[in-house]
Residue, then its C-alpha position, 0 to 999 in steps of 0.5 A: x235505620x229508623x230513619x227511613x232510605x234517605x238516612x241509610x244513604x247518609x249513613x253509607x255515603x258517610x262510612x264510604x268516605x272514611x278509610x280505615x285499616x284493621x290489623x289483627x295479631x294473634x299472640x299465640x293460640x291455647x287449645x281448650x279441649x278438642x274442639x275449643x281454644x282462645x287466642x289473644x289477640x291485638x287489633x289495631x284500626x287506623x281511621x282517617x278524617x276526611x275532612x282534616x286528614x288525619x289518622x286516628x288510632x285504637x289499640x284493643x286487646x281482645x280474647x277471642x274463642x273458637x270452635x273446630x267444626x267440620x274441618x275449620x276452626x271458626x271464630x265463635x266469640x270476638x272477643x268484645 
């Protein structure tokens, strides 16, 4: 973003031109306490080259956390 306007436009023109798919799978939930729980989690990111065509793909493990307020479940950790 330092670079200026003409930077954030390469940089949007180039994440548009790469499509991804993103799956997320939750292995099951753990309630810590009332509010709180952990799920693990499997995310998998399938990312096409525009250039040559093909697919590259990631599989990570994650543990994400989550808080119960005001009614829902919120995601307070990801997980990184």
């Amino acid at each position: 973003m330092e670079s200026g306007p003409e930077g954030r436009k390469e940089l949007a023109q180039t994440m548009a031109d790469y499509t991804a798919t993103l799956n997320a799978i939750c292995d099951g939930v753990e309630e810590k306490d009332k509010d709180t729980a952990v799920a693990p989690v499997r995310l998998q990111m399938i990312v096409t080259d525009p250039v040559s065509k093909a697919d590259a793909t990631q599989v990570r493990m994650v543990m994400m956390t989550f808080v119960h307020e005001n009614g829902q479940w919120l995601i307070l950790d990801e997980g990184n």
